[in-house]
N, C-alpha and C positions, 0 to 999 in steps of 0.2 A: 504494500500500500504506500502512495506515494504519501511522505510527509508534508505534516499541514502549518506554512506558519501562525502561529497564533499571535495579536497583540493585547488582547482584552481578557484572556483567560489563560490559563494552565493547563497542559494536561496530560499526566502521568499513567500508567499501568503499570500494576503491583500487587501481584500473589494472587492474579484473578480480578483484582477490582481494578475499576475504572475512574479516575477520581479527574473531577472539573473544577477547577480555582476560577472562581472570578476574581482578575487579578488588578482592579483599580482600586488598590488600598488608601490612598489619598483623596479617595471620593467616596469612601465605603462604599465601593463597587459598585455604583449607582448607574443604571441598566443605560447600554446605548443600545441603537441598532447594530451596531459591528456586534458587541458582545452577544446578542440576540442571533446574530446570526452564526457567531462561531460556537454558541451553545449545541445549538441545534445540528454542527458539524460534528463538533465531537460526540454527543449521544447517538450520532448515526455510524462515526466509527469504533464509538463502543458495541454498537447496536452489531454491526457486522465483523468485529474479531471475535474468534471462535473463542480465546482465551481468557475474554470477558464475559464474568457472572453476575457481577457487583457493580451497581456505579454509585460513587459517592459526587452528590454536587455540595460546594465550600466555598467562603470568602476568605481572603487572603486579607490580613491584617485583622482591623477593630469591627470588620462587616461585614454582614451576612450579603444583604444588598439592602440600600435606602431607599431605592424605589428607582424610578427614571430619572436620568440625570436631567438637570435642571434646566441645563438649555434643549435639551429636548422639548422640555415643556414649555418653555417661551417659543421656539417655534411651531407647535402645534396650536398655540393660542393666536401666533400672527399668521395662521394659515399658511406654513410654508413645510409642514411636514404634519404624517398623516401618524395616529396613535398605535395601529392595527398594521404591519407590512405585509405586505400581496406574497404569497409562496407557495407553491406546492404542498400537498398533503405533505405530511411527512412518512406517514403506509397509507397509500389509498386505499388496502383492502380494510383499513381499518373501519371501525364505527364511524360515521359520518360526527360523530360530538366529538372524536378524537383527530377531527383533520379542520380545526379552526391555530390560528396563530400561535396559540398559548395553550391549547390543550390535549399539546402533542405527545406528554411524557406517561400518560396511559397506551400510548400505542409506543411505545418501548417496550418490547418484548425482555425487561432483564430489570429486577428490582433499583429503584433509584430511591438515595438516601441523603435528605436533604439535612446537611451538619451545619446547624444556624448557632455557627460562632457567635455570632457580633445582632451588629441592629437590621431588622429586617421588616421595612416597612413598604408601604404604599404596592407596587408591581412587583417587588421582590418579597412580598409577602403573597401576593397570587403564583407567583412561584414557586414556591415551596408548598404551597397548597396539593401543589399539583402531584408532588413528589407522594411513594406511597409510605415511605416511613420520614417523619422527622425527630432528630434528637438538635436537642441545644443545651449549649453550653451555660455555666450559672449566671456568665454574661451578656447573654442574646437580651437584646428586649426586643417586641414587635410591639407597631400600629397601624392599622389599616390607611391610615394617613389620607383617606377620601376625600370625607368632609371634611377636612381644614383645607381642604384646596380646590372645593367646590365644584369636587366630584362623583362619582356614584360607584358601586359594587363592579368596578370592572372585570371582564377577560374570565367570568365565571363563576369571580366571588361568593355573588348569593347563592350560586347553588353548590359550592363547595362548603363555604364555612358551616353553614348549618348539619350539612351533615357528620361535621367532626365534633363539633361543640356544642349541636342544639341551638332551636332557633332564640331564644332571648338572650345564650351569649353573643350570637354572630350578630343579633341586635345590638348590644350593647356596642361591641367593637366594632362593627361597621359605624354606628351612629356618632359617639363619641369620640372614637380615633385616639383612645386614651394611649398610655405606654403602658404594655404588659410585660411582668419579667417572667422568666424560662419559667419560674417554679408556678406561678398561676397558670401559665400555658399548658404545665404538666396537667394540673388540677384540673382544667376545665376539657382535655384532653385535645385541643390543639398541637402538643407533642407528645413524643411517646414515650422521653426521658428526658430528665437534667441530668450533664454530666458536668464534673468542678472542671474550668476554664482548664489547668494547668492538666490536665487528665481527657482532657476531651477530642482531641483529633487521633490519640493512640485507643480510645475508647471503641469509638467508632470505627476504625481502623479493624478490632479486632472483632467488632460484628461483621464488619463487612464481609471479611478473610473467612469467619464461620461459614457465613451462606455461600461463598467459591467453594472451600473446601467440604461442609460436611451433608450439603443436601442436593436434588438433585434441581441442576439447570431447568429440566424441562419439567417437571412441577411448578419450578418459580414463576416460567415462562406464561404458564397453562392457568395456575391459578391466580397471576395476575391480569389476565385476561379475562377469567371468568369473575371476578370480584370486578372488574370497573364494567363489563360490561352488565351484570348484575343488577347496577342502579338504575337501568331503564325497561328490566324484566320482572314479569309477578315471580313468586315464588315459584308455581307451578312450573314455567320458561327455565327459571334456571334448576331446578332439579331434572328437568327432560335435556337441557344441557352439558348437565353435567354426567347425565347416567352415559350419553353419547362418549366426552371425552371421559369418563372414565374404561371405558372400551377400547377405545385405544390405547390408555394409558399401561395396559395388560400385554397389549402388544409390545412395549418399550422395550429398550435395550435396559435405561434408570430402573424400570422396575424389576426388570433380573436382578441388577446388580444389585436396589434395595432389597431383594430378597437374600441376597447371596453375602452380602458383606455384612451383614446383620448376623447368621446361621454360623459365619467363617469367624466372626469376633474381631474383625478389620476391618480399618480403614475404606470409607467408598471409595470409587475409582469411579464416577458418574461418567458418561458421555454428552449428556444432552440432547439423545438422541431416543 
């Protein structure tokens, strides 16, 4: 694969995981379009190395992301740049809800883990929405940062937040736009851990390395497909969904080997196949 340069982000491979820096530390990484667009580069060369299981996305420095940088938004207010950029799906076989601008990282086929170091507000808090696991550090704060800027639940918000936090928190922090710290966010289940600052990129780190190494790729692959795409099926949908890919799943290569390195008392050797 031909190498990619990058200026707005990082981006390493490590023991199976995939890891994304948003790297404008002097602006707490506050969203351009370039970085928006080399995100979406590297999740797709995550998306296609075989030897990525994991992806970790992170802020380099004090920040997670602070939302869209600022001249961004002075140009979309004097009409000379547009909120939304024009792109190709990212999978067109995907759900049609997962081929809009920003709600492409359900159609990533490979769990993505948003490590919300720092402050993570406004678009870079819909970003991490999107991710299906978050942990943050004891130093993250978020705020939906909206309405102090006289604006509204963008890029999916309202139908994301509520379903993590229940609708009168996503009320409140949509409405309000207050600062929340990691440890409230844990509480109200906005993330899925606090880990201490000084402890938290080797934290995350060694989740990520567990789900490469000890479970199978195409499990992860399969049932994070069937959980987002779940939110738009009755129950009945997804259990006739899932009795299907479980049928195949009998076929696998992963499910020999979870049968066999289970029976043998060793290590899996998954395929993802």
């Amino acid at each position: 694969m031909e190498a990619v340069a990058y200026e707005q982000i990082l981006y390493r491979v490590e023991d199976g995981v995939a890891v994304i820096t948003l790297n404008r530390p002097d602006k707490l990484n506050a969203w351009t379009g370039r970085m928006h667009h080399e995100v979406r580069t590297a999740m797709k060369a995550a998306t296609d190395d075989a030897g990525v299981r994991c992806i970790v996305l992170t802020g380099a420095g004090r920040g997670f992301c602070a939302g869209a940088d600022m001249n961004t938004l002075q140009d979309i207010q004097q009409g000379t740049a547009s909120s939304s950029p024009r792109e190709e799906a990212f999978d067109p076989a995907s759900d049609p809800n997962f081929q809009k601008v920003y709600s492409y990282f359900p159609a990533v086929p490979k769990p993505i883990i948003a490590a919300v170091n720092g402050a993570c507000a406004g678009l870079g808090f819909v970003i991490a929405l999107y991710a299906d696991l978050r942990f943050a550090s004891d130093a993250a704060v978020f705020t939906t940062s909206f309405a102090r800027r006289g604006l509204v639940a963008e890029h999916g918000a309202s139908w994301l937040l509520p379903r993590l936090v229940g609708l009168a928190n996503a009320a409140d922090l949509l409405f309000s736009a207050r600062k929340v710290s990691g440890e409230e966010a844990a509480r109200i289940g906005l993330v899925n851990r606090v880990i201490p600052f000084d402890r938290f990129q080797d934290e995350v780190m060694d989740y990520a390395r567990m789900l490469a190494r000890e479970v199978s790729p195409r499990s992860m692959r399969e049932m994070k497909r069937e959980m987002w795409n779940a939110q738009f099926q009755t129950l009945g949908q997804a259990i006739d969904a899932a009795n299907v890919d479980m049928d195949a799943s009998f076929l696998s290569e992963d499910f020999k080997e979870g049968v066999d390195h289970f029976l043998e008392k060793r290590a899996p050797a998954f395929t993802g196949r």
